[in-house]
C-alpha positions in Angstrom: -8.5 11.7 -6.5 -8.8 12.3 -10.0 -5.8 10.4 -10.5 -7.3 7.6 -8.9 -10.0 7.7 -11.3 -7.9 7.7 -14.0 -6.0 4.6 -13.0 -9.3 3.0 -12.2 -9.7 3.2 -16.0 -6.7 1.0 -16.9 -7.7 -3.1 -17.4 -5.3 -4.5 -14.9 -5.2 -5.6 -11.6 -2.8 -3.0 -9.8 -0.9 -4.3 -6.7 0.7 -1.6 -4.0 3.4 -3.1 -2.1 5.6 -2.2 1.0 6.6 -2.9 4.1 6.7 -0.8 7.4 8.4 -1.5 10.9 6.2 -1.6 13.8 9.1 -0.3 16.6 9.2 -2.4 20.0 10.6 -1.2 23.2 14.4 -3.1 23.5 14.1 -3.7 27.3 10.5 -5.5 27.4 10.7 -7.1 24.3 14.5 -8.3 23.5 13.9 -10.9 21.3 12.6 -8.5 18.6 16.3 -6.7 18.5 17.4 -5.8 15.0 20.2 -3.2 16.0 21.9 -2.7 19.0 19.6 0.0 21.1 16.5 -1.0 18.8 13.7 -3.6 18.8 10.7 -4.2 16.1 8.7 -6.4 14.2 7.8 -5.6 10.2 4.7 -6.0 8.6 4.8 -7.0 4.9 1.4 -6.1 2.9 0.1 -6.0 -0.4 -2.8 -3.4 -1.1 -5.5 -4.3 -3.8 -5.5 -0.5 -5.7 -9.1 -1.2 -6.6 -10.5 -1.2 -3.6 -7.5 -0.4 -1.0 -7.9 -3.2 0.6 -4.4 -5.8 2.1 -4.8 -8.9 -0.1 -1.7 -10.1 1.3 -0.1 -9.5 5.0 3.2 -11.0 6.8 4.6 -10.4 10.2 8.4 -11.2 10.5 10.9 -10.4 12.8 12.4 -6.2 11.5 15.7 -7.9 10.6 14.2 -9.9 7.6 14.5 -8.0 4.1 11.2 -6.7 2.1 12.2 -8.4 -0.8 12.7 -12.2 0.8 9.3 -11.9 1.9 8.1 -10.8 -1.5 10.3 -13.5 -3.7 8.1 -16.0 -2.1 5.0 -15.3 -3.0 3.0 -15.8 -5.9 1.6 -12.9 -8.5 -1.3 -12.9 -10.7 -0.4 -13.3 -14.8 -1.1 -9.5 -16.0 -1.4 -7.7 -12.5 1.0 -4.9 -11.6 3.5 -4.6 -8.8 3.9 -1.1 -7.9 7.0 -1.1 -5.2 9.8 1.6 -4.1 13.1 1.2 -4.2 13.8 -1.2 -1.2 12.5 -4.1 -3.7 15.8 -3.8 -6.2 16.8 -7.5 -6.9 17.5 -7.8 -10.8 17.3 -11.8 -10.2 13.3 -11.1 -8.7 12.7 -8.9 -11.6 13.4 -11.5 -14.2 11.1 -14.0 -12.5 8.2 -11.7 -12.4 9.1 -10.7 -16.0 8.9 -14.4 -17.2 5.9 -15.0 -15.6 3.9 -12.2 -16.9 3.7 -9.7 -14.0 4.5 -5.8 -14.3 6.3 -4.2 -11.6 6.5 0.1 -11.9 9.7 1.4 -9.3 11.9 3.9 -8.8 15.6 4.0 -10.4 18.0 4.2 -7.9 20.4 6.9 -8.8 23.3 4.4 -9.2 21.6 2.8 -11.3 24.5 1.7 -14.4 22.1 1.2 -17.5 22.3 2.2 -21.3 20.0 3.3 -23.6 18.7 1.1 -25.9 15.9 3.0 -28.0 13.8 6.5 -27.4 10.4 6.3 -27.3 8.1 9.1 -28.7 6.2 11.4 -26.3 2.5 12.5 -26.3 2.3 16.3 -27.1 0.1 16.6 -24.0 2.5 14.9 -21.7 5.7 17.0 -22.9 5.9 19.5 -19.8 5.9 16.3 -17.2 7.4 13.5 -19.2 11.0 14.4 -20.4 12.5 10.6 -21.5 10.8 7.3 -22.3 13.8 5.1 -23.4 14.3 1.0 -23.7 17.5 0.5 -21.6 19.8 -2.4 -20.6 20.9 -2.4 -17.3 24.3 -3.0 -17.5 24.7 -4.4 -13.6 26.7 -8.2 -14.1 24.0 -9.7 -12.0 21.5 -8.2 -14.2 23.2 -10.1 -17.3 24.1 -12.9 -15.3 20.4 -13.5 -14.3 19.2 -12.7 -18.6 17.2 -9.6 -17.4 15.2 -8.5 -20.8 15.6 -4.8 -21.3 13.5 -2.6 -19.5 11.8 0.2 -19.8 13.0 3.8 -18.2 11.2 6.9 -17.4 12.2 10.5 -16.6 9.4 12.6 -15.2 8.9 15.9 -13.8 6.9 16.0 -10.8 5.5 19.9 -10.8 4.2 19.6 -7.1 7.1 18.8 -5.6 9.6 20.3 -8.2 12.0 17.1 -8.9 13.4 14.9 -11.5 12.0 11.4 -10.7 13.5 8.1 -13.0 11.2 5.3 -13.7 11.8 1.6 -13.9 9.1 -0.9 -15.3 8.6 -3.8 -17.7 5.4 -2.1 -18.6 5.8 -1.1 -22.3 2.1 -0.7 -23.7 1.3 2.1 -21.2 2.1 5.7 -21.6 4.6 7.3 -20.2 2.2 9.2 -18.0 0.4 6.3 -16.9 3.4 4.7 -15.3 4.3 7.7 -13.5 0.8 8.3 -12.1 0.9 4.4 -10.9 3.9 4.6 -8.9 2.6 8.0 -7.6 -0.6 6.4 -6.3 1.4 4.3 -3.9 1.2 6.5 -1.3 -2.0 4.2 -0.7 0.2 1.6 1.1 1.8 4.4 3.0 -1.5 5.8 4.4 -2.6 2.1 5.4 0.2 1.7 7.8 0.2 5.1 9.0 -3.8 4.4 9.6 -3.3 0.9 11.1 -0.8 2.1 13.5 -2.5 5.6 15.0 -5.7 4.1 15.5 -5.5 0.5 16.0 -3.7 0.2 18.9 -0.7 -1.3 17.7 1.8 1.1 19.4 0.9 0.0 22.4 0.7 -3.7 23.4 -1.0 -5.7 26.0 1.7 -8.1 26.5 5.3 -8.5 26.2 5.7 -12.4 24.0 5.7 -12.8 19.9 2.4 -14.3 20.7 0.9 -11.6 22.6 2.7 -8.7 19.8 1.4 -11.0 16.8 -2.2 -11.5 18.1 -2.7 -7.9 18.7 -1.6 -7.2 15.3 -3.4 -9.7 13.4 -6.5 -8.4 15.7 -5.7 -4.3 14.2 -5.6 -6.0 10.6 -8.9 -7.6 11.2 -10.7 -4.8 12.6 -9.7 -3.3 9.8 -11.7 -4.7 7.4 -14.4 -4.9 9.4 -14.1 -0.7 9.2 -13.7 -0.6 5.9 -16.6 -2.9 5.2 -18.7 -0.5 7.2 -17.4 2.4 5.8 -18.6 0.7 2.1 -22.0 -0.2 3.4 -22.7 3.2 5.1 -25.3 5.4 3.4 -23.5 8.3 5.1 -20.1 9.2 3.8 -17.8 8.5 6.1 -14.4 9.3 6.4 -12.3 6.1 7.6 -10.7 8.1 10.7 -13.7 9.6 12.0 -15.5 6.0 11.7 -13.3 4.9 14.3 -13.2 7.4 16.7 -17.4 7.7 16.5 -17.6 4.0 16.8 -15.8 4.3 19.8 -18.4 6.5 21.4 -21.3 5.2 20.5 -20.4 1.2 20.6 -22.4 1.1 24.0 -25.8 3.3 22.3 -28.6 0.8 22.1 -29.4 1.5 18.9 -29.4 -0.7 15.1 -25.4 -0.3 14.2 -26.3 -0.1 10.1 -29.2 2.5 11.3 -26.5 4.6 13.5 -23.4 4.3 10.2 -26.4 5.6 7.7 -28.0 8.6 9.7 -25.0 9.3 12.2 -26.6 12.5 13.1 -30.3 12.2 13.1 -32.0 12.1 16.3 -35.6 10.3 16.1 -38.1 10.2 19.0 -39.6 7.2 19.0 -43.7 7.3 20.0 -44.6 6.8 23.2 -46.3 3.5 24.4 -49.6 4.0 26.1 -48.7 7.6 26.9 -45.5 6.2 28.6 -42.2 7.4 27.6 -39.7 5.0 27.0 -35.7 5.1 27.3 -34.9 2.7 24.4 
C-alpha cells in the first residue's frame, strides 16, 4: 500500500468511479432484460479514496450507460475523478473542465489526437514514464464541444509489462502521480467484488425491482456499518474475515466493541458466591 500512502500525500480530494452489473436470472426477473438471453441491474458508485468509502451510489436498470448517470451529478471544485475508459464523452469532459474538476482515464487506442507540446521528465521517473505531452484531440465533437487541450501520458507498467496512455486535465502533477492515481482504482473494483461475494446480493429473496433494490440498498448499508466497525476495532481486522466472524458469533452474549477489540481472548469471569455462571 505504499502507493496508497503516497497518494494520501497529495491535497486533493480523489474520487474513484465505476460501475458494475449485478446479473439477474432472465426467466424470474424479465423486466431487468438488457440483451436477449440476459437480465441485470447496474450499480453506479463513487468511492471516497481517503477513506474507501461510496459517497455516491445509483441503481438503474443494466441498459442505462455509466456515463448518463455520471453527467448528472455534481463534482466538488478541485476533486479528482479517476474513471476507465467506459466514461469517454469529450462533451462531459469539457463540463468538468470548466468547472474545475480533474478527471485521470485511460486513452482509448483510437484515440485521434496531436501533440501540442512535450513536457520534461523527472530523472527518477525515466524507466516508467516514457511521454508527458499537451495534446489536442482532434475528434470533431471534441472541437465542436471547445474541449481545452489536454494532457497525455505514456507509462510503462513494469508489473504487468505494458504500454498504458494517459488522459487527464491534471497539469500540475507529475507524470508519475497521475499514473499511480489511475492505478489505485482498482479500489472501486475490490468494492463491488466485496459487496457482491459477501453481501448476499447474488442471491435474492424476491423476484420485483422492489424486493432486488431493497436487498441491495440493505448490502450497501451493511456495509458501512462493517467498515465503521472495522475503523473502531482495536484489533486489526481484515474486512472479509469481519464478516464471516460476525456471522458466527452475532448470537454470543457478549459486549460487540469488547468481542471486535480482543476477538481471541477468552476471560473467565469470577464466580458469584462460589457459583459458576454461564454468562
Amino acid at each position: 500500500m505504499q502507493g496508497r500512502a503516497h497518494l494520501k500525500n497529495i491535497r486533493r480530494n480523489i474520487l474513484l468511479m465505476d460501475a458494475s452489473v449485478i446479473p439477474l436470472c432472465l426467466s424470474l426477473y424479465d423486466w431487468a432484460q438488457y440483451r436477449s438471453k440476459k437480465g441485470g441491474v447496474k450499480l453506479h458508485a463513487v468511492l471516497n479514496y481517503d477513506g474507501l468509502l461510496p459517497v455516491f451510489c445509483d441503481l438503474t436498470d443494466a441498459k442505462t450507460h455509466e456515463v448518463t448517470v455520471a453527467r448528472e451529478q455534481v463534482y466538488p471544485k478541485g476533486s479528482v475523478l479517476v474513471f476507465d475508459r467506459g466514461y469517454m464523452d469529450f462533451s462531459w469532459w469539457n463540463v468538468l473542465d470548466s468547472t474545475g474538476v480533474f478527471f485521470i482515464t485511460r486513452a482509448k487506442n483510437n484515440l485521434d489526437y496531436r501533440i501540442v507540446k512535450e513536457h520534461p521528465i523527472r530523472p527518477k521517473d525515466r524507466e516508467e514514464v516514457l511521454g508527458d505531452y499537451n495534446v489536442e484531440v482532434g475528434s470533431p465533437r471534441a472541437k465542436q464541444v471547445g474541449l481545452k487541450h489536454l494532457r497525455l501520458i505514456r507509462y510503462y507498467d513494469k508489473e504487468q509489462d505494458r504500454i498504458f496512455e494517459f488522459i487527464t486535465n491534471q497539469m500540475s502533477w507529475t507524470a508519475a502521480d497521475v499514473a499511480l492515481a489511475y492505478k489505485e482504482r482498482w479500489h472501486i473494483e475490490v468494492f463491488f467484488k466485496f459487496i457482491k461475494q459477501n453481501l448476499h446480493i447474488k442471491s435474492f429473496v424476491g423476484t420485483s425491482p422492489n424486493a432486488v433494490l431493497t436487498q441491495v440498498w440493505t448490502g450497501l448499508i451493511a456495509f458501512l456499518l462493517l467498515k465503521y466497525l472495522q475503523h473502531k476495532a482495536a484489533f486489526k481486522w481484515a474486512l472479509s474475515n469481519l464478516v464471516n466472524f460476525i456471522r458466527l458469533a452475532c448470537f454470543t452474549k457478549v459486549p460487540l466493541m469488547q468481542w471486535l477489540d480482543y476477538p481471541f481472548q477468552v476471560e473467565k469471569p469470577p464466580p458469584k458466591d462460589g457459583v459458576l455462571t454461564l454468562f
